[in-house]
Each structure stands twice: as structure tokens, then as C-alpha cells.
C-alpha positions in Angstrom: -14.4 -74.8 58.6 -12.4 -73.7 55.5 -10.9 -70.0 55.2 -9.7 -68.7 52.2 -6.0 -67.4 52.8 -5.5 -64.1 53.0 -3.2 -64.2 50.1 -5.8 -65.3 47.5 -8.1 -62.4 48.6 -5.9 -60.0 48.2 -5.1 -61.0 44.8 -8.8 -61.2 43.8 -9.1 -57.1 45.2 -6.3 -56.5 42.7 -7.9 -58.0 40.0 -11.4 -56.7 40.2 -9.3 -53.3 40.1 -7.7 -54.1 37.5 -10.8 -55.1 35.8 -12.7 -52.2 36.8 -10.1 -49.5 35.2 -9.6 -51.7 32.1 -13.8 -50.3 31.4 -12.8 -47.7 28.9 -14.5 -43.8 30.4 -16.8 -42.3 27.9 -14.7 -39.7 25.7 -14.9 -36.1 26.6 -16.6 -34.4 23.5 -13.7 -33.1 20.9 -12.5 -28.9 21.1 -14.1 -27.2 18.1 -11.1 -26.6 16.0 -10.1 -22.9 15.9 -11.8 -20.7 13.1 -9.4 -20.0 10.4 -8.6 -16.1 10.4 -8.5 -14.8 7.1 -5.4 -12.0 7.1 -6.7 -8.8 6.3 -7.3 -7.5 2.7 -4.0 -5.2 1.6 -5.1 -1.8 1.1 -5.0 -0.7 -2.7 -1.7 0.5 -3.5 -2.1 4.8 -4.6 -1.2 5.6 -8.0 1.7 7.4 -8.0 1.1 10.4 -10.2 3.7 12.7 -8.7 5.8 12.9 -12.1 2.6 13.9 -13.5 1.5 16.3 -11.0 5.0 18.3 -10.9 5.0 18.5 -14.9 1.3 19.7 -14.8 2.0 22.1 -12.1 5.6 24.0 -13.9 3.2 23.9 -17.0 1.3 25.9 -15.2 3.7 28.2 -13.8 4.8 28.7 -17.7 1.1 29.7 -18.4 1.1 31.9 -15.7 4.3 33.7 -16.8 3.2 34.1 -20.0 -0.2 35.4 -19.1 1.5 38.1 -16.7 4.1 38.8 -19.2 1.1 39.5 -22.0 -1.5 41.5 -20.0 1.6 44.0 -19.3 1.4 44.9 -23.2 -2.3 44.9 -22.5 -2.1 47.1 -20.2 0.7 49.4 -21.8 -2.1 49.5 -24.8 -5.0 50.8 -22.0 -2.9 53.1 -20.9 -1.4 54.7 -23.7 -4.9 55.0 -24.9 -4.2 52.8 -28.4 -7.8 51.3 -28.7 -6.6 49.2 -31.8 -3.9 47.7 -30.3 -5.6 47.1 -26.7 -8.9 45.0 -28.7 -6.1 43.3 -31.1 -4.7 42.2 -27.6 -6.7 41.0 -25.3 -8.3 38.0 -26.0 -4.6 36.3 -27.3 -3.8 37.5 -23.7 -6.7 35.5 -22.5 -6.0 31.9 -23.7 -2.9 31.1 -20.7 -5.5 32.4 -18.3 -8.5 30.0 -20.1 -5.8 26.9 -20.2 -4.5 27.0 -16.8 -8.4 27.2 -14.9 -8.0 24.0 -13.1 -5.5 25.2 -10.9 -6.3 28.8 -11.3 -9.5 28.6 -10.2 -8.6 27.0 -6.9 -7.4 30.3 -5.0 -10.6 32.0 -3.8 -11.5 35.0 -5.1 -8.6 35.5 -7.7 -10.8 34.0 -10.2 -14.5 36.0 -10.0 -11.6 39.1 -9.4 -9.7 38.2 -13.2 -12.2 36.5 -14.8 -16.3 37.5 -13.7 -18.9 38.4 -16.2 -20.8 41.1 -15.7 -24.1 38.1 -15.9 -22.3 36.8 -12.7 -22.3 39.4 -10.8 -23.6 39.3 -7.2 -25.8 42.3 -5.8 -23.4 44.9 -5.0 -20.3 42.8 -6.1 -17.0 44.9 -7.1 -17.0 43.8 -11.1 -12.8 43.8 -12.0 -10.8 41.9 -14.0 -10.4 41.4 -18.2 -14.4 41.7 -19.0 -15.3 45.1 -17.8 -12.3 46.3 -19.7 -13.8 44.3 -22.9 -17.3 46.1 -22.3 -15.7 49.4 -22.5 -13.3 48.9 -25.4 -16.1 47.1 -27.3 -19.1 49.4 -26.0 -17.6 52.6 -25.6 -14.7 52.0 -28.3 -12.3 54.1 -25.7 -9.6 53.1 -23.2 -10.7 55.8 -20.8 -11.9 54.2 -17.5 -9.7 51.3 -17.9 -6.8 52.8 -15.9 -7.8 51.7 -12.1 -9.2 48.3 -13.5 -5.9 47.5 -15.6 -3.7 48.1 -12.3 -6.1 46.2 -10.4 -5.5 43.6 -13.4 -2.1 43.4 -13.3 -1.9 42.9 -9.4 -4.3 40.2 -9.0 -2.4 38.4 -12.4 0.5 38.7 -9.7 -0.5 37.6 -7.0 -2.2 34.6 -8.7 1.4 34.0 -9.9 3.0 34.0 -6.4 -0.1 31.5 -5.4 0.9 28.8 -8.3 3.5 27.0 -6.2 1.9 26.0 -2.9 -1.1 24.8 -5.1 -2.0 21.1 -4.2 -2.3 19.5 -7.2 -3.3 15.8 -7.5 -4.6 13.5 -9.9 -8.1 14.0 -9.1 -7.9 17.6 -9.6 -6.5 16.7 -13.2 -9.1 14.8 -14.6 -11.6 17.1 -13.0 -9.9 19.8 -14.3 -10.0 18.4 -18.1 -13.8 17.4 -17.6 -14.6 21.1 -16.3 -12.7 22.7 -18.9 -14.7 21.0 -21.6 -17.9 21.8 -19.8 -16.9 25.3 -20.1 -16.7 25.0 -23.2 -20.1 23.0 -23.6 -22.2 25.6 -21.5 -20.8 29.2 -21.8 -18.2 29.3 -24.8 -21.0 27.9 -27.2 -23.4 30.3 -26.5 -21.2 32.9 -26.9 -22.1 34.0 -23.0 -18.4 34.2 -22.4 -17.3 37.1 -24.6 -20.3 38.8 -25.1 -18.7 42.2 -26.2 -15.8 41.3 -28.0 -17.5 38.0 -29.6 -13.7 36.7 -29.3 -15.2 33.1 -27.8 -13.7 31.1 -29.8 -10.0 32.2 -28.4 -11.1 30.9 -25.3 -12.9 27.4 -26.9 -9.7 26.6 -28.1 -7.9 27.5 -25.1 -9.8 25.2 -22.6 -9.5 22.9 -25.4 -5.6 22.9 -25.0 -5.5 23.0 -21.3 -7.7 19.6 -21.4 -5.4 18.1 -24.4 -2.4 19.0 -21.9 -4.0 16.7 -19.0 -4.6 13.8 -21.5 -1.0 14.3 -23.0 0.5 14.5 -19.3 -1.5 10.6 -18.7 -1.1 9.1 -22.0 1.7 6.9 -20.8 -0.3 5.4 -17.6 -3.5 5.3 -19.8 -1.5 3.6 -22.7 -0.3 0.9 -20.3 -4.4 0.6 -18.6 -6.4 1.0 -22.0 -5.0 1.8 -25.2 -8.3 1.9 -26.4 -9.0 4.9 -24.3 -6.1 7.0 -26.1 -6.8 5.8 -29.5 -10.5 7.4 -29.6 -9.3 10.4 -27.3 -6.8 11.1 -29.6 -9.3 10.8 -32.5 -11.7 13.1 -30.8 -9.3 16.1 -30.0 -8.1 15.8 -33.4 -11.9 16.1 -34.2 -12.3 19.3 -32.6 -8.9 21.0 -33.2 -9.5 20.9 -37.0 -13.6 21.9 -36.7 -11.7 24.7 -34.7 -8.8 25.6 -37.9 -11.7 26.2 -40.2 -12.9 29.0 -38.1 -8.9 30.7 -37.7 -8.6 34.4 -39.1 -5.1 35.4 -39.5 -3.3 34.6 -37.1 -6.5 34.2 -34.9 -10.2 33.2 -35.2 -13.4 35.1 -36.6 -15.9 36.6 -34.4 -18.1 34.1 -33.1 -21.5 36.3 -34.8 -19.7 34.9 -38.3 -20.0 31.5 -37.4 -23.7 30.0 -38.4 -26.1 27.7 -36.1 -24.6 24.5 -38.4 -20.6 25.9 -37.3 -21.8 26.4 -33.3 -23.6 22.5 -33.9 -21.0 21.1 -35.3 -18.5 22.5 -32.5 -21.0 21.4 -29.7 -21.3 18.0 -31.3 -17.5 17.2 -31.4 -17.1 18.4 -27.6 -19.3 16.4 -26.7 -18.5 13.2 -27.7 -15.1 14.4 -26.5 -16.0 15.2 -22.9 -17.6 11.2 -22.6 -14.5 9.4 -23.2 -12.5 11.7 -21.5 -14.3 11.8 -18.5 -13.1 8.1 -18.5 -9.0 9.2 -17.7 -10.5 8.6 -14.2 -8.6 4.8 -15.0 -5.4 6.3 -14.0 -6.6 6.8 -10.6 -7.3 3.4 -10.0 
């Protein structure tokens, strides 16, 4: 009987090995590939207004001077009892309060305390400040019973003062501050609601009308680089209403606002509005 040496079996186990790891193993099923991460959007870089901000705030603080430094002859008139004089002053006195509002306007109760109307006034509500002293100058054609209210006056004038530098003003407040001075203009100085004694209104339309054309003047630069468009038709438009605003000038001020007819007050609303629109637009500069 034949046997196969051991030799040759051997070498056919190592072959059927070999044989039987050649057989390829299915593939294992690939790794998704990682999801791409997008990096984060950058933030929107700020505007930096500050060298507008700063100029608009020492404007301000000139205002303010100048508004202190006139109601003291106001009040020298009041209380040396020169009627003439007192009326001849106060609504020139008036216009650095009326141009300054956006920041003024920010400190509480200064404001209603310097500037209420008697149509304002709350139940009970203390009424101080320039238009009581119109109603009695204009009404009662006297300075007597001004005294208290022109200290009162002068006080609040300085303490608004001391309040001007720790104001926070930023370039929101600006174009806000343009926008509601126009609509001052637009709701109370047309009617003639502002002044109603004195009829001096149109002292204060041009007044909010320069504290505005201040703002735009501050942002031309930035809004002549964004859209020169924008300061082209502004410009047009302020001219518009400043030279509407010289046919009305008296002197060395303005008529009373009962000489001006329905066709004048149309005309005036007219031009401010199709100012406000575009300038309620300086809100570019912000962007």
C-alpha cells in the first residue's frame, strides 16, 4: 500500500492556505467624509462716528452757552420790568434751546421744566419755563409775576448746561434727532401751537431747521462717500426751505406767524416735508 510522504502533505496544507487568504474579504463600507464647517460669518464692522459724535456734542455745548448767556439779558429785561425789551428778547433767546433738542431733550424733566406748553400740561403739573413767561408778557403786557419763574429759568438753563457733557451721544441719536426736529416742525411749529402768545413760531421753525442742517452737515463726508445722490437732493431741499423761510424775515427777525397766509403755512409745510423723507434716509451712515 502506497502512502503519500509526509512532505508532500504538508506542502498541499500550505497551499490551500495560501489559496484560501488570496480570496479577497468583502470591503468594509467607506467613512462618510467629514461635513465641511463653514467658519462663522464676521460680525459687521460699527461705523465709527466718534469724530462726528464729539463735534456734534461741543456744538452743543456752544448752543448751550449761548442760550445761558442770552436768557441772562432775558432775565435782566423781567426783572427790571422793561416789557419792550423782555418781548424783543425772548424768542431770539429761544432758537439755541430749539437747535440743540436732540440732546437736550434727553435729561428728564429739564425739558417739560424749560420748554412745556401750557396745552401740555398734566393735571396739577408745576407749569415753568420760557412759555408762562410769554403768556404774561403777551397776555398781561407786564413783567410782574415773572420774577420766581425767571430764576427758576435761569437755574434749570444751568443745570441743563452742567448735564451736556456726560450726555451719550451716538449716531443713532443724530439722525433721530434731525428726523424729530423736522417733525416738530411739521406738527406744532406749523400750526402755530408752539408760540401761541407771542405768535414768534417761525423763530423756532428756523431753529429746528438749523439744528437738523447741522446733523446733515456733521455726515456729509461719510454720506458723500455712501450716496452722493443723498446729499445732492438734501442739500437742494434745505436750500428749499431756508429761502421759503427769508421771505418771511422782518428786520433782523421774522414776522408774526398771524401775517403769514394759508398759501405761506402750505408752502412751508410742503418744503419740510419733502425734506424730512430724504433725510430720514442719513440712516446709511449707520450701516
Amino acid at each position: 500500500m502506497n502512502r503519500t510522504p509526509l512532505s508532500a502533505l504538508l506542502l498541499s496544507a500550505i497551499a490551500l492556505s495560501i489559496a484560501a487568504c488570496s480570496k479577497q474579504a468583502p470591503e468594509a463600507p467607506a467613512a462618510p467624509a467629514p461635513a465641511a464647517v463653514e467658519a462663522p460669518a464676521a460680525a459687521p464692522v460699527a461705523v465709527d462716528l466718534s469724530a462726528e459724535t464729539t463735534a456734534y456734542k461741543t456744538w452743543v455745548e456752544g448752543q448751550i452757552d449761548t442760550l445761558l448767556a442770552d436768557t441772562q439779558k432775558f432775565v435782566d429785561a423781567l426783572k427790571a420790568g422793561k416789557v419792550d425789551e423782555a418781548k424783543r428778547l425772548y424768542a431770539p433767546t429761544r432758537m439755541a434751546y430749539e437747535r440743540s433738542e436732540p440732546i437736550a431733550e434727553s435729561f428728564g424733566d429739564l425739558d417739560p421744566r424749560i420748554d412745556n406748553r401750557e396745552a401740555d400740561l398734566e393735571k396739577d403739573e408745576k407749569w415753568t419755563g420760557f412759555h408762562p413767561i410769554e403768556k404774561i408778557l403777551w397776555t398781561q403786557n407786564t413783567t410782574k409775576g415773572t420774577e420766581a419763574l425767571a430764576d427758576q429759568l435761569i437755574n434749570d438753563i444751568k443745570e441743563l448746561r452742567a448735564k451736556i457733557p456726560t450726555a451719550d451721544v451716538t449716531g443713532e441719536l443724530m439722525v433721530q434727532g434731525a428726523v424729530d426736529l423736522l417733525n416738530e416742525v411739521s406738527t406744532s411749529k406749523i400750526t402755530g401751537e408752539e408760540e401761541i402768545f407771542s405768535h414768534t413760531d417761525l423763530y423756532d421753525f428756523k431753529a429746528n431747521i438749523e439744528g437738523a442742517e447741522k446733523i446733515f452737515e456733521l455726515f456729509t463726508p461719510k454720506l458723500q462717500a455712501k450716496q452722493p445722490e443723498l446729499v445732492s437732493e438734501l442739500t437742494a431741499k434745505f436750500q428749499a426751505v431756508n429761502e421759503l423761510l427769508a421771505q418771511h424775515k422782518a428786520g433782523e427777525g421774522y414776522k408774526s406767524y398771524t401775517a403769514l397766509t394759508k398759501d405761506d403755512t402750505k408752502a412751508l409745510a410742503e418744503a419740510v416735508n419733502k425734506l424730512g423723507e430724504p433725510l430720514a434716509q442719513m440712516g446709511v451712515i449707520l450701516k
